[in-house]
C-alpha positions in Angstrom: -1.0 -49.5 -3.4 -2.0 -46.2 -1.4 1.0 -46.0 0.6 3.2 -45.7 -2.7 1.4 -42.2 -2.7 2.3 -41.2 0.2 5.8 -42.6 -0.3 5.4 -40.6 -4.0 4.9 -37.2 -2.2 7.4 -37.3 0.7 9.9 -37.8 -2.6 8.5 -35.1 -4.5 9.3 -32.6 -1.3 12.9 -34.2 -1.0 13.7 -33.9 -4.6 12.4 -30.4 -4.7 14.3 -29.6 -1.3 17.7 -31.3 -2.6 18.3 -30.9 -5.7 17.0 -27.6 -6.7 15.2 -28.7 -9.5 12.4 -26.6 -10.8 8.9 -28.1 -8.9 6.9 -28.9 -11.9 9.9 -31.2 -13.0 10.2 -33.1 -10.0 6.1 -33.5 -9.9 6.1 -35.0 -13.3 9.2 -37.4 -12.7 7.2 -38.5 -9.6 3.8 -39.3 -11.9 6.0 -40.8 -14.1 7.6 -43.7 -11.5 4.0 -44.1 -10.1 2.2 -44.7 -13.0 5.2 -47.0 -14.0 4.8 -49.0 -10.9 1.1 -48.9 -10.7 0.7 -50.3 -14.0 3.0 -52.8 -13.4 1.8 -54.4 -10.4 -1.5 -54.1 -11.6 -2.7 -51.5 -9.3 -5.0 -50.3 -12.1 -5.1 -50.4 -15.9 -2.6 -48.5 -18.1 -6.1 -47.3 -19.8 -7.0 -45.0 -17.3 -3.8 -42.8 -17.3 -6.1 -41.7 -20.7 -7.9 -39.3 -18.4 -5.4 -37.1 -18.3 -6.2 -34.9 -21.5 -9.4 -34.6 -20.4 -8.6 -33.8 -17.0 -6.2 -31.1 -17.9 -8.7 -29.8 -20.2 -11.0 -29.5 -17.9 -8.7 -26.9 -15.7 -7.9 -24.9 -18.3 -11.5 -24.2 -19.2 -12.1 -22.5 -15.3 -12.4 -18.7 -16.0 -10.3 -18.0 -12.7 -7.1 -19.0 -14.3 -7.4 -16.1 -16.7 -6.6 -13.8 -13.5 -3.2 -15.4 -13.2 -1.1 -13.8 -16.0 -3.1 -10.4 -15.2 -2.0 -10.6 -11.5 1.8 -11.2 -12.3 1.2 -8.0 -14.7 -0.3 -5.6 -12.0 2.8 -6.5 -10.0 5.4 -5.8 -12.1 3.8 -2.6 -13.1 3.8 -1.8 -9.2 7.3 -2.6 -9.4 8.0 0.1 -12.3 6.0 2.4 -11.6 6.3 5.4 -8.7 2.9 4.4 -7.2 4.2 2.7 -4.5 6.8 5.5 -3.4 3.7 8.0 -4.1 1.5 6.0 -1.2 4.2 5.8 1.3 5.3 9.1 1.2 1.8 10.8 1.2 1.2 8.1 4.2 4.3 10.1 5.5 2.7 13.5 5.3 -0.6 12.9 7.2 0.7 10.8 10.1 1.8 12.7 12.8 5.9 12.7 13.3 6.4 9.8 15.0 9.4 7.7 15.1 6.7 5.0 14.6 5.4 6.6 11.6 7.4 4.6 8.5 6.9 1.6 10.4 3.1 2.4 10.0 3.1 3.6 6.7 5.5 0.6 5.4 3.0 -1.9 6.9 -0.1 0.1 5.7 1.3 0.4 1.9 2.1 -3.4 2.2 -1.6 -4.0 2.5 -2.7 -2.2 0.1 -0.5 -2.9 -2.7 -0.2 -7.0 -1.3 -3.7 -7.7 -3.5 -2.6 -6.1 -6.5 0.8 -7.0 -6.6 -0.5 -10.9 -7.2 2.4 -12.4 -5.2 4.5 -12.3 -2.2 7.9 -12.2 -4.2 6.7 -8.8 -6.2 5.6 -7.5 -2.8 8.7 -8.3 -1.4 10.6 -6.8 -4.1 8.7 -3.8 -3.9 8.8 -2.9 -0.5 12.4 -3.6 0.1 12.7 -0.9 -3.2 10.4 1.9 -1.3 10.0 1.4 2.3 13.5 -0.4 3.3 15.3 2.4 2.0 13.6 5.2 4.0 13.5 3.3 6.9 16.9 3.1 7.0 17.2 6.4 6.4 15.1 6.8 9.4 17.4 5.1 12.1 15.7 1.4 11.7 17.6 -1.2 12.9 18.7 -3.5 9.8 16.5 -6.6 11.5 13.2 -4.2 11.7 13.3 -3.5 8.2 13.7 -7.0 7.6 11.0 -8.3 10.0 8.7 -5.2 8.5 8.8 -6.2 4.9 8.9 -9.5 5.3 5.3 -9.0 7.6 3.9 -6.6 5.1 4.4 -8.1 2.1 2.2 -11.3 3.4 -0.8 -9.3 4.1 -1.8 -9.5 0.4 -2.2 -13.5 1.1 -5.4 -12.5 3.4 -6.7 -9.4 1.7 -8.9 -10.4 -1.1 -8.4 -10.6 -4.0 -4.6 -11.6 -3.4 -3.7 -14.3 -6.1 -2.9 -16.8 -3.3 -6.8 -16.6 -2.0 -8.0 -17.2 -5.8 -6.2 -20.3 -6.1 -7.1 -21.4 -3.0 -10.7 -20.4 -4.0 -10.6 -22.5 -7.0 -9.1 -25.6 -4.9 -11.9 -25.3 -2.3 -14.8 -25.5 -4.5 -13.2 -28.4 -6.2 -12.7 -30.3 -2.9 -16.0 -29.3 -1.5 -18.2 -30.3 -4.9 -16.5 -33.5 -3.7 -17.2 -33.7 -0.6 -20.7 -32.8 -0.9 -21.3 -35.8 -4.0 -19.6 -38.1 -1.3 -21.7 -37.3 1.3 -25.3 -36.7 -0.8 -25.1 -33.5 1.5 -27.3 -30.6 0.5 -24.9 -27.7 1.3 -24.6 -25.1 -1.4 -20.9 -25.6 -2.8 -18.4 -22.2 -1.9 -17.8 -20.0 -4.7 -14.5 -17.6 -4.7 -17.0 -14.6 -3.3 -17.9 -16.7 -0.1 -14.1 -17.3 0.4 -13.4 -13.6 -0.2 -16.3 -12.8 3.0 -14.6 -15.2 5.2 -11.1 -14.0 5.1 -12.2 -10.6 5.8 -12.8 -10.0 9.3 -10.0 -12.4 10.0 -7.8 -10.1 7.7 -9.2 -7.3 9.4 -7.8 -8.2 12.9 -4.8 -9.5 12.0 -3.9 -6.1 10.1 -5.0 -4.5 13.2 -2.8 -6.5 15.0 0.0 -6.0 12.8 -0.6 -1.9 12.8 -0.3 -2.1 16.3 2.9 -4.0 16.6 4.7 -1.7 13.7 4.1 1.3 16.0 4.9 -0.9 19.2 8.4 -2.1 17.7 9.7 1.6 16.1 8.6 2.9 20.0 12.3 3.1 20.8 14.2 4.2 17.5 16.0 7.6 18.0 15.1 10.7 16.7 12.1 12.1 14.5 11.0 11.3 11.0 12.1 14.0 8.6 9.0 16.5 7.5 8.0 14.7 4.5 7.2 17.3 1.5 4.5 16.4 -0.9 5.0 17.9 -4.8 1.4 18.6 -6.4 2.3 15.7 -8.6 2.9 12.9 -6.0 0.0 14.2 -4.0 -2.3 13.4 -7.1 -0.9 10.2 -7.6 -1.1 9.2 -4.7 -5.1 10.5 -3.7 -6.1 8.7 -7.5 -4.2 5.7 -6.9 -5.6 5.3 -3.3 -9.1 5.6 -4.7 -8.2 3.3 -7.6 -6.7 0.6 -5.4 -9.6 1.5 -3.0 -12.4 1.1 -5.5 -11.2 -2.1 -6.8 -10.3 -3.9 -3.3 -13.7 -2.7 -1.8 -15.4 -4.2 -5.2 -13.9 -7.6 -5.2 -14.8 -8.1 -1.2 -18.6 -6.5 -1.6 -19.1 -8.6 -4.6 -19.5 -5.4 -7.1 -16.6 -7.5 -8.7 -15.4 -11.0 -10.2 -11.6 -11.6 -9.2 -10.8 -11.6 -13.4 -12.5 -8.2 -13.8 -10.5 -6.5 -11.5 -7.5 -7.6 -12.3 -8.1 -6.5 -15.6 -8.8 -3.2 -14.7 -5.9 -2.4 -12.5 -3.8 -4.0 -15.1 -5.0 -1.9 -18.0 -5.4 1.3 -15.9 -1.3 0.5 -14.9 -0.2 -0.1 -18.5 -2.3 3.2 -19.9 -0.4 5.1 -16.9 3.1 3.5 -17.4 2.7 3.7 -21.6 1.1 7.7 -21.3 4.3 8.8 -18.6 7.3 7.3 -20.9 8.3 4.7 -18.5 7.1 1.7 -20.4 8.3 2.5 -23.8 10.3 0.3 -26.1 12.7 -2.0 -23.8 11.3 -1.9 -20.7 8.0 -2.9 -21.9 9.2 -5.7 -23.6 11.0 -6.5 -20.7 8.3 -6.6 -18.8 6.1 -8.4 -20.7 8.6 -11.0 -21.1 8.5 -11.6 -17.0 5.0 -11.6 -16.9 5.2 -14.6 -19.9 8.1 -16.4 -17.6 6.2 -16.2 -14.2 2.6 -17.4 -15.8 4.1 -20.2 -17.8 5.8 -21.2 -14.5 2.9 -21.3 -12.5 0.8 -23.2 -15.3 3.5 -25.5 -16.0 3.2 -26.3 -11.9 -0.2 -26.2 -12.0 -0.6 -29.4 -15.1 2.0 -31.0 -13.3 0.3 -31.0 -10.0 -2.5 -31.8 -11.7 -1.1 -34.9 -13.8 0.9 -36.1 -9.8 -2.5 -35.8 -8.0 -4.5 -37.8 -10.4 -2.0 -40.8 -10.1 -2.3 -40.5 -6.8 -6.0 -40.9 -7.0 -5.7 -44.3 -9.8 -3.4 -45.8 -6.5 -5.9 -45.3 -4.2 -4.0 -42.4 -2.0 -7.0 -40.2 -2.0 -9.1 -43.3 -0.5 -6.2 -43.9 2.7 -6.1 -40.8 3.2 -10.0 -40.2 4.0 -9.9 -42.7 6.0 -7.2 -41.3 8.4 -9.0 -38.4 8.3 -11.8 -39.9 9.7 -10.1 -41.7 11.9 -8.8 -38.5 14.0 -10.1 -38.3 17.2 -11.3 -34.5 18.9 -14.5 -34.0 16.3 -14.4 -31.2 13.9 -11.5 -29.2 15.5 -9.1 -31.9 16.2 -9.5 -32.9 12.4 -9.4 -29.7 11.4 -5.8 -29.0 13.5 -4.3 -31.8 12.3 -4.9 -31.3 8.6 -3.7 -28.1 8.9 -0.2 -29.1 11.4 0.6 -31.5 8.0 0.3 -28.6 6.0 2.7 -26.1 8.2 5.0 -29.9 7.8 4.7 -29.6 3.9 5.5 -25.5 3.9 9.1 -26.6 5.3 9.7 -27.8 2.0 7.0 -26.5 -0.6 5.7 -23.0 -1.3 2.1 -22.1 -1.0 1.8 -22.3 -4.6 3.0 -26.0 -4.3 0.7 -26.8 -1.2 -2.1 -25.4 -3.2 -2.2 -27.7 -6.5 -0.3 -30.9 -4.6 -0.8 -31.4 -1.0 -4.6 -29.6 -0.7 -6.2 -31.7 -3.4 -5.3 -34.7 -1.3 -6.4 -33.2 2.2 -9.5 -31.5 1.7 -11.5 -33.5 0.3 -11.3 -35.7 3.1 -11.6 -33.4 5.8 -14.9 -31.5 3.8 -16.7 -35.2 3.9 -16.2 -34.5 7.6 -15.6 -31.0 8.5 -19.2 -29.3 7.2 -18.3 -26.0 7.3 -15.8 -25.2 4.1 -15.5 -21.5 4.8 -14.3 -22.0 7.9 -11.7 -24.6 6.5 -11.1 -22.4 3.9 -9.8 -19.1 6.3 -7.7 -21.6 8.5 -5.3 -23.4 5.4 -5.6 -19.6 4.1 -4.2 -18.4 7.8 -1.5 -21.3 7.5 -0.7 -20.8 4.3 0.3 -17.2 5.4 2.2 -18.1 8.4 3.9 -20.6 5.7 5.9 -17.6 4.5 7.1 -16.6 7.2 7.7 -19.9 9.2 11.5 -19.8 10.0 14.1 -20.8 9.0 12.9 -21.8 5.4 9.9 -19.0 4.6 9.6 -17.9 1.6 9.1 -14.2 2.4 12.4 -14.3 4.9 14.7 -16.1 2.0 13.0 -13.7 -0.2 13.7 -10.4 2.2 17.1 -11.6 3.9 18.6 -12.2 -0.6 17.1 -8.4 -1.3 18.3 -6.9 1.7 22.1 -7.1 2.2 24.0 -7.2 4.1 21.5 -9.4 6.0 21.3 -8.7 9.8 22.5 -11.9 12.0 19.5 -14.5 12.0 18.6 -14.8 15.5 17.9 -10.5 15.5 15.9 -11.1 12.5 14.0 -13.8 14.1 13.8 -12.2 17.8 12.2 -8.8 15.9 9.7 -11.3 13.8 8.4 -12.9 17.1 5.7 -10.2 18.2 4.5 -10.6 14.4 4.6 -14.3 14.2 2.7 -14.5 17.9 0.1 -12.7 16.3 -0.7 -14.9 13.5 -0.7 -18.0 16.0 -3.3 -16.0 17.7 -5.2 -15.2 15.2 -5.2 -18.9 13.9 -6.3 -19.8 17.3 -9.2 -17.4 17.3 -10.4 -18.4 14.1 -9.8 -22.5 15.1 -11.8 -21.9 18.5 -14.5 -19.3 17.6 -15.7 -20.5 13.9 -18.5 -17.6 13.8 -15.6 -15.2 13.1 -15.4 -16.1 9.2 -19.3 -15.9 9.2 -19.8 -12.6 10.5 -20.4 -11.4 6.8 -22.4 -14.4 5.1 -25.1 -13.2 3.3 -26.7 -15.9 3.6 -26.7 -16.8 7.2 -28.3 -20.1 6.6 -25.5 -21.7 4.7 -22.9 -20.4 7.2 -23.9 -23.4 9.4 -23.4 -27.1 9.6 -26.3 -28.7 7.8 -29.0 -29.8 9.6 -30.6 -32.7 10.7 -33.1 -34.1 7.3 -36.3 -32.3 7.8 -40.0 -34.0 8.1 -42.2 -34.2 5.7 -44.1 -31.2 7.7 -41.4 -29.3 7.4 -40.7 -29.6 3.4 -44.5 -28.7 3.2 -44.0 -25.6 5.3 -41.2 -23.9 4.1 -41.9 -24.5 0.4 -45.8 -23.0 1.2 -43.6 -20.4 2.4 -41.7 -19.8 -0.7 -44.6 -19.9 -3.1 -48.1 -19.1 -0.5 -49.6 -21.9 -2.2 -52.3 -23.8 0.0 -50.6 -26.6 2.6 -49.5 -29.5 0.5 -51.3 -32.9 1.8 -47.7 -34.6 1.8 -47.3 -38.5 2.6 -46.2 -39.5 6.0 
C-alpha cells in the first residue's frame, strides 16, 4: 500500500492547513489511521509498529538535539536584552550618513544575530523591536521595513550555526548513511561540520547580494540619517558583543567548535549578562524560562511525531515508491535534484521548515542520495529552499510573522513589489549553486570527498596508494 503514504501526507498538510491544529497532533492522528489501515489489510504485521520505542530512543540519544533548548534560550535572551539595539546603533555611528545606512545596518545586525537567535520567529521579533522602529523614524516606507526584516531575519537559516542548518545537518547524515548502505558506496558519510563548509560561500554571496540591494532600495528615501551618538556604555557593549558573536560564529564555521558548545556558551555568557545587569531577575526570568520550556517541548513533541508518521510510512512501503520515482526522473543528477527540491517549495505552501525537515526530507533524500552522489551539494540546495520557504508569498512564514508584528501592515502587493529585488536574488543564487556544484566545495578540506565517487579502482591501484600510505614494499596483489 505505498500510495496510502502518499495519500497519508497530502492529509497531514490539509489538516495542518485547515484546521489549525497544532502539527504534531495532526502527524500522529495521520500514523494512527495508517497503521490502522495497514494492519488491517495486511500490509505488514501489527508486530513491527514495536519499533517505535526503539526508534524514538534512538533520536533522543543524538547529542545535536541538546542544542535545541539552548538555541531557543540565546534567542529570547536577544530579545531581552539591549545587545541588539547596542549593534545597530554602533553600525549607525561608523557608516557614513547615508539614507541607505539603517537599511545596511538593519540587514547587517540580522546576520549576525540570525545564528544566535536559533529561529526565524525570535529574529523576526527582534528586528521589528530594534530596527523597524528607527527605520521609521528614518523616513522608510512602511513596505521597506517590512520587506527589510522579513529578508534579514532569514539570513540566520544560511549562516552556520543557525538552528535550521543543525537540523537539517542531523537529517542529512541520516539520509546519506542510507543512501551509502543502499548503494555499498564508499563515500565518507556528512557530518554537521561538512554541512556548515558548504553553506558558507553560498551564504557569503547571497549576504553580499542582500547588502547590496538594502543600499540599492533606501537610494531614494528623503533626507539624512540623524548623527547617531554612542554613550561609553553602548559602545562597550556593542565592541564585546561583536567579538563574542564574532568568536563564536567564526568557531562553529572553522570547526574550532561543535554546534552544542557554542550554543552553550552564548547562552551562559547571555544569562551571566542579563542576571549581573538586573534585567533577568525574579519574573522575567521565570518568564523566560518558561518560553524556552514551551518552544523546546514543541519542537520535540514535532520531532517524535514526525518521527512515529515517517516510520509508518516506511512499514507501507512509501519510502520504496518513492525511490523509485526518483530514479525514474529524467535530466541526470540536476534534473533529480530540481525536482526534489520544486516538491519541497510545493510542501513550504503548507508546512514550515521545521515540518519539512522531520516529515517530507526523511522521505526524499534518501532517495535522491542513492542517486545524487554528492550530499553536500544536496544539502546547500534544500538548505537554499528551505530559506526561500520563508519568504515564498503569500503564505511565508517570515511575511505572516513580519506583516502580525508590524501594524498596521502596508497593502500586500507594496510589500510584495519591495520583496522582489530580494526574492530575485535567492532564485539566483539557487540557480548558481544548482548549475555550478563546485560552489559548496570551495572549502572542503578534504578535496577528495567533495567529488562524486569514482569508478572501483584495480588491484594496481589499491596496492599503490596503500604503499603510499604506509612506504611498505609493493604488495604482489592477485589479478
Amino acid at each position: 500500500m505505498p500510495w496510502l503514504g502518499l495519500a497519508l501526507l497530502t492529509g497531514v498538510g490539509a489538516g495542518i492547513l485547515f484546521t489549525g491544529l497544532p502539527a504534531f497532533l495532526v502527524l500522529i492522528a495521520a500514523a494512527v489511521a495508517g497503521m490502522a489501515v495497514g494492519v488491517a489489510a495486511d500490509a505488514f504485521p501489527a508486530a513491527l509498529i514495536g519499533a517505535l520505542p526503539g526508534r524514538l530512543i534512538g533520536l533522543f540519544e543524538s547529542d545535536l538535539l541538546q542544542a535545541l533548548p539552548l538555541y531557543v534560550t540565546m534567542g529570547l535572551l536577544l530579545n531581552r536584552l539591549p545587545v541588539a539595539d547596542a549593534l545597530y546603533r554602533a553600525s549607525n555611528a561608523v557608516m557614513p550618513r547615508k539614507p541607505q545606512a539603517p537599511m545596511v545596518s538593519g540587514m547587517m545586525l540580522g546576520a549576525l544575530l540570525g545564528p544566535m537567535n536559533g529561529s526565524v520567529g525570535a529574529s523576526v521579533l527582534g528586528l521589528s523591536r530594534v530596527v523597524a522602529p528607527k527605520l521609521a523614524a528614518e523616513g522608510v516606507p512602511q513596505a521597506r521595513r517590512e520587506a527589510l526584516v522579513a529578508v534579514a531575519s532569514t539570513l540566520g537559516v544560511l549562516v552556520p550555526p543557525s538552528l535550521v542548518l543543525i537540523l537539517l545537518s542531523d537529517a542529512m547524515l541520516s539520509a546519506h548513511t542510507m543512501a551509502v548502505t543502499e548503494t555499498g558506496r564508499s563515500d565518507r558519510v556528512v557530518n554537521t561540520g561538512d554541512i556548515f563548509h558548504a553553506a558558507l560561500i553560498p551564504a557569503a554571496i547571497f549576504l553580499v547580494l542582500c547588502l547590496a540591494l538594502a543600499w540599492w532600495s533606501g537610494r531614494d528615501v528623503a533626507g539624512q540619517p540623524a548623527r547617531t551618538n554612542l554613550t561609553r556604555g553602548e559602545g562597550v557593549l556593542a565592541a564585546v558583543s561583536l567579538a563574542a558573536l564574532l568568536t563564536l560564529l567564526g568557531g562553529v564555521a572553522a570547526g574550532y567548535f561543535y554546534a552544542v558548545e557554542a550554543a552553550a556558551m552564548g547562552a551562559f555568557a547571555l544569562l551571566a549578562a542579563g542576571l549581573t545587569s538586573g534585567r533577568l531577575h525574579g519574573k522575567a526570568l521565570g518568564d523566560l524560562l518558561h518560553e524556552a520550556i514551551a518552544i523546546t517541548g514543541a519542537l520535540f513533541a514535532l520531532l517524535v511525531a514526525a518521527t512515529t508518521f515517517t516510520l509508518v510510512l516506511r512499514l507501507l512501503g512509501t519510502d520504496r515508491l518513492v525511490t523509485d520515482l526518483v530514479r525514474g526522473i529524467p535530466g541526470g543528477d540536476i534534473g533529480a535534484t530540481a525536482a526534489v527540491l520544486a516538491v519541497i517549495a510545493l510542501c513550504a505552501f503548507v508546512l514550515d521548515a521545521f515540518e519539512i525537515i522531520f516529515v517530507v526530507l526523511p522521505i526524499l533524500l534518501p532517495p535522491l542520495l542513492i542517486k545524487v552522489a554528492d550530499a553536500r551539494w544536496v544539502a546547500v540546495l534544500v538548505l537554499l529552499t528551505l530559506q526561500l520557504s520563508f519568504l515564498l508569498p503569500p503564505f511565508g512564514y517570515a511575511l505572516m510573522m513580519v506583516r502580525g508584528a508590524l501594524k498596521p501592515a502596508s497593502p500586500f502587493k507594496a510589500f510584495v513589489r519591495a520583496l522582489m529585488p530580494f526574492l530575485a536574488a535567492q532564485w539566483l543564487l539557487l540557480a548558481l549553486v544548482l548549475a555550478f556544484p563546485r560552489l559548496v566545495h570551495v572549502l572542503d578540506r578534504d578535496k577528495d570527498l567533495s567529488r562524486a565517487p569514482a569508478a572501483a579502482m584495480s588491484n594496481e591501484e589499491i596496492s599503490k596508494r596503500l604503499n603510499d600510505m604506509i612506504q611498505l614494499p609493493p604488495l604482489d596483489l592477485p589479478k
